[in-house]
N, CA, C and O atoms as a Tinker XYZ file with bonds, in Angstrom:
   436  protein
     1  N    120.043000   88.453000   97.518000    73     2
     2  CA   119.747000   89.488000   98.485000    64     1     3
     3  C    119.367000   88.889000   99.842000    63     2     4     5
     4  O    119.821000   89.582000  100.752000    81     3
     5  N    118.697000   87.850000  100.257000    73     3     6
     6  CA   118.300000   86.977000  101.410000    64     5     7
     7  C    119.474000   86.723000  101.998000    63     6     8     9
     8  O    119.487000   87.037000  103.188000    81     7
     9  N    120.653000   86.178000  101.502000    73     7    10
    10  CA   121.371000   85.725000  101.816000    64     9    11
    11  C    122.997000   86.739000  102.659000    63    10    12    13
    12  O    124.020000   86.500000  103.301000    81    11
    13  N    122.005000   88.246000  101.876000    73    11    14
    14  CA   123.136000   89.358000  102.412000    64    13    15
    15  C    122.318000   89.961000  103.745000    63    14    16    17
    16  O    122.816000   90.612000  104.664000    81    15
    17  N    121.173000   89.631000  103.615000    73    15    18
    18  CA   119.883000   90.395000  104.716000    64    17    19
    19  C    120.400000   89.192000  105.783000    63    18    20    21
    20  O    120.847000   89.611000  106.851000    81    19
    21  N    120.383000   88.214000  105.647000    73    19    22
    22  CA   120.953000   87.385000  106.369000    64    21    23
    23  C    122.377000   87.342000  107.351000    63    22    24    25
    24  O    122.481000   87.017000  108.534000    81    23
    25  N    123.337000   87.766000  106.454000    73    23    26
    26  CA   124.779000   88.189000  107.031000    64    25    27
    27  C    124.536000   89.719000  107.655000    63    26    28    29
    28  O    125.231000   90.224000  108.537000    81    27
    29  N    123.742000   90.151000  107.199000    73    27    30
    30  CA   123.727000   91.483000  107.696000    64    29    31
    31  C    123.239000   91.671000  109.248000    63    30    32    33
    32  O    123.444000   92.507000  110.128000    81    31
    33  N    122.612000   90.663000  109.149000    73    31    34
    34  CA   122.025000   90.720000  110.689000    64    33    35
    35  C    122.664000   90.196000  111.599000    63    34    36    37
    36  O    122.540000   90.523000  112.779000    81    35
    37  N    123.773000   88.924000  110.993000    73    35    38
    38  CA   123.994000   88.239000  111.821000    64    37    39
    39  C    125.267000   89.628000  112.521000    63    38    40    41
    40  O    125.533000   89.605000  113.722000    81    39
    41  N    125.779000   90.491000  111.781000    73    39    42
    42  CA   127.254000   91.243000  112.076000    64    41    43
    43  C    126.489000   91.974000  112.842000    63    42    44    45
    44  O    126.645000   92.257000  114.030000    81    43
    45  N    125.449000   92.343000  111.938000    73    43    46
    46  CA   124.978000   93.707000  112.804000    64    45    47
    47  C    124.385000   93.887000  114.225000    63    46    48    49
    48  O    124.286000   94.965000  114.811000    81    47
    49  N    123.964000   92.546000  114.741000    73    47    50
    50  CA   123.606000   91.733000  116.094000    64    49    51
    51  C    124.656000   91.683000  117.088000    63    50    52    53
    52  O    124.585000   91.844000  118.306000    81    51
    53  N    125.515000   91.461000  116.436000    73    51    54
    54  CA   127.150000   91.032000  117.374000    64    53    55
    55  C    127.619000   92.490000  117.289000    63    54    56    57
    56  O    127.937000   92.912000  118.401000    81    55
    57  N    127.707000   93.064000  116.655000    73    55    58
    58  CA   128.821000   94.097000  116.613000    64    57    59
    59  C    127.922000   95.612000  117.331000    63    58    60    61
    60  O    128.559000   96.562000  117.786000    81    59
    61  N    126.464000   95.574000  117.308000    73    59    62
    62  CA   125.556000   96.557000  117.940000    64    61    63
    63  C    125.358000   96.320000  119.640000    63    62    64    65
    64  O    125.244000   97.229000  120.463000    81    63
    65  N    125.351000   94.933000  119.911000    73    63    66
    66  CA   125.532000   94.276000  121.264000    64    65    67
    67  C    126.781000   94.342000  121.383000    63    66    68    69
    68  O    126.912000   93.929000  122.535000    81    67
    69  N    128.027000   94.617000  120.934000    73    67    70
    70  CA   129.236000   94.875000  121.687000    64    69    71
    71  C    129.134000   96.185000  121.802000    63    70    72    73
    72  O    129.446000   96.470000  122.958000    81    71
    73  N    128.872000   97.081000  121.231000    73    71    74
    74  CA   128.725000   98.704000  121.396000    64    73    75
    75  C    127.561000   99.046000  122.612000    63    74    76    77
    76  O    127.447000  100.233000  122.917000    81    75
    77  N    126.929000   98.317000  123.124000    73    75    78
    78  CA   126.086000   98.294000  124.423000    64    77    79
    79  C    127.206000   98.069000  125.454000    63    78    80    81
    80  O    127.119000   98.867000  126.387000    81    79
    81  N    128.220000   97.217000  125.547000    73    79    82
    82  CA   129.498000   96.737000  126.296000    64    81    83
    83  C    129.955000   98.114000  126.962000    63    82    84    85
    84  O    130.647000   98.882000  126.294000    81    83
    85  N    129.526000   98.489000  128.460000    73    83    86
    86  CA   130.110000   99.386000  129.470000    64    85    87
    87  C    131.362000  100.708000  128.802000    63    86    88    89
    88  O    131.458000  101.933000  128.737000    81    87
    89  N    132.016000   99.669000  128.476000    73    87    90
    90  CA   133.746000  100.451000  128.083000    64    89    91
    91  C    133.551000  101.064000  126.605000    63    90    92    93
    92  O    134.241000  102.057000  126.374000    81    91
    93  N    132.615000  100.560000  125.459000    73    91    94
    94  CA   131.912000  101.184000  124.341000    64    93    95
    95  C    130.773000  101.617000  124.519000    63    94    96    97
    96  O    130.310000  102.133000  123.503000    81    95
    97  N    130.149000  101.625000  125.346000    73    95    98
    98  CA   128.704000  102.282000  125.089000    64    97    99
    99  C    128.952000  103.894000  124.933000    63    98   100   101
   100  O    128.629000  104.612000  123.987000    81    99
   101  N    129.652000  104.261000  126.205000    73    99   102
   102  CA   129.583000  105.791000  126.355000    64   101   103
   103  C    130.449000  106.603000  125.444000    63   102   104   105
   104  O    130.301000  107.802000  125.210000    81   103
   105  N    131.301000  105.871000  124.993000    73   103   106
   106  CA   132.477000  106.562000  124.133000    64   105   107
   107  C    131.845000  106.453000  122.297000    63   106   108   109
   108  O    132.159000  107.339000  121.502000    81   107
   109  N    131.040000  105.365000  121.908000    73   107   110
   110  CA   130.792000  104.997000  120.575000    64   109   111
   111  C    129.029000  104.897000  120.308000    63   110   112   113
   112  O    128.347000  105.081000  119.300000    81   111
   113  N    128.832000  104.679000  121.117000    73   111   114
   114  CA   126.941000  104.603000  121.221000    64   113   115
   115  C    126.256000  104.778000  121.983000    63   114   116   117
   116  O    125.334000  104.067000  122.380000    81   115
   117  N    126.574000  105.696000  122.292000    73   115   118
   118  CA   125.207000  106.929000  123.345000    64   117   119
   119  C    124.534000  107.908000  122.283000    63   118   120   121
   120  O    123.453000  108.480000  122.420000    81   119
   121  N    125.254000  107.970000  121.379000    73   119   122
   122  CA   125.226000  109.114000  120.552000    64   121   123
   123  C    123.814000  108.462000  120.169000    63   122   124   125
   124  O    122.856000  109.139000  120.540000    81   123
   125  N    123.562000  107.493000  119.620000    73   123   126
   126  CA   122.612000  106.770000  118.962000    64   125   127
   127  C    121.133000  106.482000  119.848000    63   126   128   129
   128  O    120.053000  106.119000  119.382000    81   127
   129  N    121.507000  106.791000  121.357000    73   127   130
   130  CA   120.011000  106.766000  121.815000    64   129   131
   131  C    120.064000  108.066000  122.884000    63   130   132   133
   132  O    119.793000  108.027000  124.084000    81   131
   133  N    120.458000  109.135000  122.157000    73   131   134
   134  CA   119.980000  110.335000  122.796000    64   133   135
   135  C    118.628000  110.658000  122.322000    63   134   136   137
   136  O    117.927000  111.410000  122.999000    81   135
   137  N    118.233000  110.195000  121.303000    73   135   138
   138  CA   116.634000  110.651000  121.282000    64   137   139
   139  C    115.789000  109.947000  122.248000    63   138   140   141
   140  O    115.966000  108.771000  122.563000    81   139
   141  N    114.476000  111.025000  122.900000    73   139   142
   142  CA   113.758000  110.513000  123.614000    64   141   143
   143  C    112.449000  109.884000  123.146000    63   142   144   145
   144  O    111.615000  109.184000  123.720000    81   143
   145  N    112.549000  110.359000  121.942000    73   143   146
   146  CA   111.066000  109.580000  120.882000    64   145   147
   147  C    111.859000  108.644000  120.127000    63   146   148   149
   148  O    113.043000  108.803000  119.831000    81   147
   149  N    110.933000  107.390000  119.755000    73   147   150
   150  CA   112.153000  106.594000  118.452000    64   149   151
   151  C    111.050000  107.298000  117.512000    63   150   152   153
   152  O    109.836000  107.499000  117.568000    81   151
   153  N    112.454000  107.657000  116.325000    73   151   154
   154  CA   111.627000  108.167000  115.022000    64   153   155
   155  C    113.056000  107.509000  114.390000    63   154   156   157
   156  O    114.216000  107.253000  114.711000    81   155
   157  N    112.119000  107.426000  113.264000    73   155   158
   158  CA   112.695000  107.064000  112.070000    64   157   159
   159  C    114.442000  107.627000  111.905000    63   158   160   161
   160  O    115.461000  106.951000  112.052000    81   159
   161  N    114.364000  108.514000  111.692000    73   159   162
   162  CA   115.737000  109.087000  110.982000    64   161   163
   163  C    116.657000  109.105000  112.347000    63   162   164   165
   164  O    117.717000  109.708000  112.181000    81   163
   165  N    116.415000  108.442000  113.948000    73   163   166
   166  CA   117.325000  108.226000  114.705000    64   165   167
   167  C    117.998000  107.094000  114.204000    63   166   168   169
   168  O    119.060000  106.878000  114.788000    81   167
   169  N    117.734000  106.369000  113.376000    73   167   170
   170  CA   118.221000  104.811000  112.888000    64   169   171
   171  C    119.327000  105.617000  112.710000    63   170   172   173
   172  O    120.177000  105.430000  113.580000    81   171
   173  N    119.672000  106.629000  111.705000    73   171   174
   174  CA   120.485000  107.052000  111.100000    64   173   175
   175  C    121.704000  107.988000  111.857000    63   174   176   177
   176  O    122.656000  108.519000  111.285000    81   175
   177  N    121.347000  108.029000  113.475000    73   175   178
   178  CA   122.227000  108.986000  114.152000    64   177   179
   179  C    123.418000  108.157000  115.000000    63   178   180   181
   180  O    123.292000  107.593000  116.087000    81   179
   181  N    124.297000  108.235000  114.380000    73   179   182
   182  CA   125.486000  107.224000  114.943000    64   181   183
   183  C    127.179000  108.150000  114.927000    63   182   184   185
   184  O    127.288000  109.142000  114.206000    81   183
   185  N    127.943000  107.841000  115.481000    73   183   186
   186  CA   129.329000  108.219000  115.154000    64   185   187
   187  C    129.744000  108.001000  114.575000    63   186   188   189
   188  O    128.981000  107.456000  113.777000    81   187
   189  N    131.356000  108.000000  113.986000    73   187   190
   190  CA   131.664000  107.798000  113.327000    64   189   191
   191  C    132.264000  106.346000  113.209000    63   190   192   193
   192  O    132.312000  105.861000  112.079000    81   191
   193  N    132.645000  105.736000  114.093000    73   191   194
   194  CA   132.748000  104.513000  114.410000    64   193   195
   195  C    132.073000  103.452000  114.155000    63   194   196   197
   196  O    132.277000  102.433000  113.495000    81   195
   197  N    130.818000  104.054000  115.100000    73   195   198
   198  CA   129.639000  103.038000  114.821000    64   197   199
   199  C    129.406000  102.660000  113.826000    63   198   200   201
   200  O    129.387000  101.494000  113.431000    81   199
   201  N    129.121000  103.937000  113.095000    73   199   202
   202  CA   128.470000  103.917000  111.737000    64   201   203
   203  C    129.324000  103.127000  110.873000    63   202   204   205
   204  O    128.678000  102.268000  110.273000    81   203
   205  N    130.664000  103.136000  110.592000    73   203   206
   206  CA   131.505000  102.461000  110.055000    64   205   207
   207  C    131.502000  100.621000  110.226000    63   206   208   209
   208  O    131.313000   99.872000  109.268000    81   207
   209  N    131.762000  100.138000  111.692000    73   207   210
   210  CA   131.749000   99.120000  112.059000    64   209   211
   211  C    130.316000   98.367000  112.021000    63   210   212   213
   212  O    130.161000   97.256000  111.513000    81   211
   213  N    129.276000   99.138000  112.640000    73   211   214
   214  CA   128.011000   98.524000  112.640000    64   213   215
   215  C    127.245000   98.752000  111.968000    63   214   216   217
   216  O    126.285000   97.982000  111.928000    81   215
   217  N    127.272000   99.870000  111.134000    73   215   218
   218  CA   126.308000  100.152000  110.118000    64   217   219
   219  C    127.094000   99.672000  108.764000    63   218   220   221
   220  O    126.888000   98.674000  108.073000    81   219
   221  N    128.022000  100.670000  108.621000    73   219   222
   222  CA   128.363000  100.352000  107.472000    64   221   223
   223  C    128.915000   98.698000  106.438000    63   222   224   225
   224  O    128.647000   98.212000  105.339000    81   223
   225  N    129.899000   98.311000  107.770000    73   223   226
   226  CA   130.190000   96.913000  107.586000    64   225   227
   227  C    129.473000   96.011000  107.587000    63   226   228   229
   228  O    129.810000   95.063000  106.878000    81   227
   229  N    128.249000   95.908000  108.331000    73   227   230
   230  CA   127.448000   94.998000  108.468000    64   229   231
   231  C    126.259000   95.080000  107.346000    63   230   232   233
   232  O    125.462000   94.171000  107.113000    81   231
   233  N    126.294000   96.183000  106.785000    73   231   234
   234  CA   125.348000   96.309000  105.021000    64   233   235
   235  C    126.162000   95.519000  104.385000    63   234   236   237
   236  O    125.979000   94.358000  104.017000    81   235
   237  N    127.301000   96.370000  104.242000    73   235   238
   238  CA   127.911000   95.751000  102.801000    64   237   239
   239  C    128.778000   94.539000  102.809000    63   238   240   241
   240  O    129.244000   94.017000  101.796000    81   239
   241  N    128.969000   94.105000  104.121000    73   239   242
   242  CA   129.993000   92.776000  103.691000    64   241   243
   243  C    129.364000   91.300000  102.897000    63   242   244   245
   244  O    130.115000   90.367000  102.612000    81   243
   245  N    128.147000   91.287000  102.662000    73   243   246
   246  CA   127.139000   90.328000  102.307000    64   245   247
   247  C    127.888000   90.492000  100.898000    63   246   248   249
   248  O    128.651000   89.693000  100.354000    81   247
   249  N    127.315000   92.174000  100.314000    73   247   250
   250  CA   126.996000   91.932000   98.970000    64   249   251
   251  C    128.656000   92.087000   98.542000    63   250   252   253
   252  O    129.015000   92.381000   97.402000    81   251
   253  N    129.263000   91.919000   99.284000    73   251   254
   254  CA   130.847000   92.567000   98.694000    64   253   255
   255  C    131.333000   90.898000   98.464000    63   254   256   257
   256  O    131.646000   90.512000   97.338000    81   255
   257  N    131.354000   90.047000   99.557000    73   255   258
   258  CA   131.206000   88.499000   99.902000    64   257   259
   259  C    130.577000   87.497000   98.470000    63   258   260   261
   260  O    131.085000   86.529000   97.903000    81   259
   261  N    129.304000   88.212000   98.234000    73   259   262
   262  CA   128.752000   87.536000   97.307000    64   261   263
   263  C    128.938000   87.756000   95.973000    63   262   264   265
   264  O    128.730000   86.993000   95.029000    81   263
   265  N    129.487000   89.245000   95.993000    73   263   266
   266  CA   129.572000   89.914000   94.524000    64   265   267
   267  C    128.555000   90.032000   94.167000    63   266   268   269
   268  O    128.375000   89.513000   93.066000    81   267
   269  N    127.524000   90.614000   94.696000    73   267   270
   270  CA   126.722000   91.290000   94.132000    64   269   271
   271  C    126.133000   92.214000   93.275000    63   270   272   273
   272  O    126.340000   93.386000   93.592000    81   271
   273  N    125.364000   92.000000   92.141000    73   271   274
   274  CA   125.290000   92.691000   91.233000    64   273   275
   275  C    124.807000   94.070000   91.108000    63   274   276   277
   276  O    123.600000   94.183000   91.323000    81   275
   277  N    125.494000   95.247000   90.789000    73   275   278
   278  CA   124.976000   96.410000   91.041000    64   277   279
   279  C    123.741000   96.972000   91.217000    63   278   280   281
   280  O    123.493000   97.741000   92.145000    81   279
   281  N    122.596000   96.485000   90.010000    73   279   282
   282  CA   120.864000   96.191000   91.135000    64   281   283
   283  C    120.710000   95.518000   91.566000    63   282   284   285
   284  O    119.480000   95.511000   91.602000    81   283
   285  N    121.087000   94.577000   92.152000    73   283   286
   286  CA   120.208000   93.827000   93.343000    64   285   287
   287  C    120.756000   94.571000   93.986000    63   286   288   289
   288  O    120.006000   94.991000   94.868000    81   287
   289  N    122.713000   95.414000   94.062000    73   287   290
   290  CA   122.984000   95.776000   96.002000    64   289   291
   291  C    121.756000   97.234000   95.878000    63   290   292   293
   292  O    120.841000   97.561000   96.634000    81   291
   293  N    122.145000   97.710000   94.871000    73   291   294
   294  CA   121.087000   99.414000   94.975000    64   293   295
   295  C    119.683000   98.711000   95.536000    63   294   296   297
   296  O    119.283000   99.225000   96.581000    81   295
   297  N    119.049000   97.860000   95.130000    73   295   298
   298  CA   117.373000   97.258000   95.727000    64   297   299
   299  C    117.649000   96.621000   97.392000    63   298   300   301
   300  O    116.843000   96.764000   98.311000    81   299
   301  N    118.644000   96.083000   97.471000    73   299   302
   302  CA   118.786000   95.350000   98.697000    64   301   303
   303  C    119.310000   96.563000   99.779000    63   302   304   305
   304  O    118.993000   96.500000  100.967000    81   303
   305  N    120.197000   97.739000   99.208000    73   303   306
   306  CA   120.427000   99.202000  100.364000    64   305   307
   307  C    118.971000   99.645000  100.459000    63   306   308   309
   308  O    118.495000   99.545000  101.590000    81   307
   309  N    118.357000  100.002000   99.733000    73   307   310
   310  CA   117.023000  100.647000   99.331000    64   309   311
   311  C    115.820000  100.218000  100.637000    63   310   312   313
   312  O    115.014000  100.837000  101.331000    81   311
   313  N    116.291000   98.711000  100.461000    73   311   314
   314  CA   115.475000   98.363000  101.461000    64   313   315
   315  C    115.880000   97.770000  103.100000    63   314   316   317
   316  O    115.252000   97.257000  104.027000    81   315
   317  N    117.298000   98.172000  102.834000    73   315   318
   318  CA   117.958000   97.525000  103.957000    64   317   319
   319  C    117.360000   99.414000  104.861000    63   318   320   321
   320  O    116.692000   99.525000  105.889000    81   319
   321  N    117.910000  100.537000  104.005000    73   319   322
   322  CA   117.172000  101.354000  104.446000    64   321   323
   323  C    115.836000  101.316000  105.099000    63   322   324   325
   324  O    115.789000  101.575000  106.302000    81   323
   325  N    114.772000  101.032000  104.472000    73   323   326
   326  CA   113.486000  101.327000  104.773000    64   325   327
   327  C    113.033000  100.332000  105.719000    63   326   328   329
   328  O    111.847000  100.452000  106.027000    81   327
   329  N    113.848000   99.105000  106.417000    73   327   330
   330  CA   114.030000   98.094000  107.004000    64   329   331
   331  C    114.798000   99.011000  108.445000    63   330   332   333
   332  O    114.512000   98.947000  109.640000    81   331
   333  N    115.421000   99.498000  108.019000    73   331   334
   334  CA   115.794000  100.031000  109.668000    64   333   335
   335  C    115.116000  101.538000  109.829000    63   334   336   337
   336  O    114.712000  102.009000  110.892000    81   335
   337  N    115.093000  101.977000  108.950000    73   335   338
   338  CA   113.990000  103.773000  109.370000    64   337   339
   339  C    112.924000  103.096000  109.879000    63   338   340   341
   340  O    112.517000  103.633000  110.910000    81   339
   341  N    112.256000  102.033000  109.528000    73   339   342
   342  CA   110.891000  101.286000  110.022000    64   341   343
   343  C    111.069000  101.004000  111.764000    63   342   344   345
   344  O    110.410000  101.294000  112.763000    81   343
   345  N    112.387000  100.248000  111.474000    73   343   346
   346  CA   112.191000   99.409000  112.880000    64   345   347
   347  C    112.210000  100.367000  114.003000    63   346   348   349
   348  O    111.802000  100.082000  115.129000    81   347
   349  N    112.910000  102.014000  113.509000    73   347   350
   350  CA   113.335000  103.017000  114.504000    64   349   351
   351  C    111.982000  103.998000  114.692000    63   350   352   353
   352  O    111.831000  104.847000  115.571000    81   351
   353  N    111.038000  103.646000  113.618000    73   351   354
   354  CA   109.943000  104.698000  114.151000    64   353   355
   355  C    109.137000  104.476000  115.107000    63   354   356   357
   356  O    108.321000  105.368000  115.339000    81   355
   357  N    109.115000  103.565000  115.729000    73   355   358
   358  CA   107.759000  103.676000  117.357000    64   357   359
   359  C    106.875000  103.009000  116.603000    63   358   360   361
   360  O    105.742000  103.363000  116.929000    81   359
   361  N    106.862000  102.128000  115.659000    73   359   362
   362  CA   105.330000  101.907000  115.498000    64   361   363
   363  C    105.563000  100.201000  114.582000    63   362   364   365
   364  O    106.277000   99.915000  113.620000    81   363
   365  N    104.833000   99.557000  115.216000    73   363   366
   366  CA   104.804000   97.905000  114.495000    64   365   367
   367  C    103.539000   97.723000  113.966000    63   366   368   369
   368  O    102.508000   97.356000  114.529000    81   367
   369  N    103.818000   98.130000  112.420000    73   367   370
   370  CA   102.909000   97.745000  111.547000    64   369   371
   371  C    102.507000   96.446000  111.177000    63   370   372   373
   372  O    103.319000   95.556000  110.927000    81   371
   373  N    101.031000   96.274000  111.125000    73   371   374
   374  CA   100.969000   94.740000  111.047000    64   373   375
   375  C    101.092000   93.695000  109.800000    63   374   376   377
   376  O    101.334000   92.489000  109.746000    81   375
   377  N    100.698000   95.127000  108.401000    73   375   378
   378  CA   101.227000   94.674000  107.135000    64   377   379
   379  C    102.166000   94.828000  106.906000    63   378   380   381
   380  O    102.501000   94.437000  105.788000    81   379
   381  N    103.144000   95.439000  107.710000    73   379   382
   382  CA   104.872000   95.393000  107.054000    64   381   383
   383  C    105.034000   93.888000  107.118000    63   382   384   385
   384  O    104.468000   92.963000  107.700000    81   383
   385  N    106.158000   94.048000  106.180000    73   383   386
   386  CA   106.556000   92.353000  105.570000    64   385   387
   387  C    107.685000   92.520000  106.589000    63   386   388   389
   388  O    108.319000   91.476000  106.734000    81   387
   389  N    108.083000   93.478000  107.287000    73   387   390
   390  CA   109.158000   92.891000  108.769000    64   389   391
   391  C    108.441000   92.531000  109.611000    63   390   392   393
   392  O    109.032000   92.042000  110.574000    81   391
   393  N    106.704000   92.576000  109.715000    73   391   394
   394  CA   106.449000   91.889000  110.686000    64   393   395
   395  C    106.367000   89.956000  110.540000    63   394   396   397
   396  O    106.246000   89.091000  111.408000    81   395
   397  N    106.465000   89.895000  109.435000    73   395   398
   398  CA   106.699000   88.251000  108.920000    64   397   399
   399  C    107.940000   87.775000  109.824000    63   398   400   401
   400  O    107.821000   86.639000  110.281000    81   399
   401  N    108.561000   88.145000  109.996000    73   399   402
   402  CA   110.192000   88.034000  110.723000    64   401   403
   403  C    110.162000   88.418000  111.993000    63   402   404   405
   404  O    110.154000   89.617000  112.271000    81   403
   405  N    110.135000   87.250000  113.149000    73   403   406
   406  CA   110.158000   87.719000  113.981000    64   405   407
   407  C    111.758000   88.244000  115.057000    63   406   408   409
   408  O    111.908000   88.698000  116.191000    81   407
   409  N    112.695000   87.854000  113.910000    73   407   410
   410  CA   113.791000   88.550000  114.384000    64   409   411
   411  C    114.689000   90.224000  113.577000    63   410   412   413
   412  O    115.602000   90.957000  113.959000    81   411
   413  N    113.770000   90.188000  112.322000    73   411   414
   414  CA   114.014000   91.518000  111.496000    64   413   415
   415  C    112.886000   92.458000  112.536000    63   414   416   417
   416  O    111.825000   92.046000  113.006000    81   415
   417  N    113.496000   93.810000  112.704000    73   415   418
   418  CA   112.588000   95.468000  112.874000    64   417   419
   419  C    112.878000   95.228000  113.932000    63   418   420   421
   420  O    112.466000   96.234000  114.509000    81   419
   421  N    113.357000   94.538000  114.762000    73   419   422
   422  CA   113.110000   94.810000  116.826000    64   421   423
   423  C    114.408000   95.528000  116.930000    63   422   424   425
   424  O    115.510000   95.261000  116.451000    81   423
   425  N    113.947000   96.624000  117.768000    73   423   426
   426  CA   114.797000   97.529000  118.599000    64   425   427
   427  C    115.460000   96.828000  119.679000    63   426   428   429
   428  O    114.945000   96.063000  120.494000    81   427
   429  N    116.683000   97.192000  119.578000    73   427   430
   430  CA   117.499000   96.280000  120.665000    64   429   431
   431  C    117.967000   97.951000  121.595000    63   430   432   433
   432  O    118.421000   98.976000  121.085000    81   431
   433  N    117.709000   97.737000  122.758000    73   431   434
   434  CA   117.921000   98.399000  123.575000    64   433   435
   435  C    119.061000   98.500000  124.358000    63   434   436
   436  O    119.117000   99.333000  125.262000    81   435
């Protein structure tokens, strides 16, 4: 699972910073920071694109890569979930175990 949390970030870094890119932002990811509060369940507001390329691909190509075993991927979504509803709610908890990581939970703007 480290090792898919790992790939996951690295896609999901590159491919969320190209959707900031002038000629994609407005057409594929505006949608994603029309909220004016960060809450949680904005993690989850994307197009259809996005969601595909940057969300979706960048979860699962780890555990698809590694062959991952059907519980670890269900424990590793579970928390890949609660890993980004976190990072999207406004608030940096000091016992979350994403605050151990200082490159996991940061909002990229």
């Amino acid at each position: 699972m480290i090792i898919s949390f790992v790939i996951n970030d690295f896609f999901f870094y590159w491919i969320h910073r190209a959707f900031h890119h002038p000629r994609l932002y407005a057409r594929f990811h505006k949608q994603h920071h029309k909220f004016n509060a960060t809450i949680g369940i904005a993690a989850e507001y994307a197009g259809t694109v996005e969601e595909l390329f940057a969300n979706s691909f960048s979860t699962l190509i780890g555990p698809i890569l590694l062959g991952q075993h059907p519980y670890s991927f269900w424990m590793y979504l579970g928390i890949r979930v609660w890993e980004t509803v976190e990072s999207h709610s406004g608030y940096d908890f000091p016992w979350s175990i994403w605050s151990l990581f200082d490159w996991q939970g940061k909002i990229m703007n």
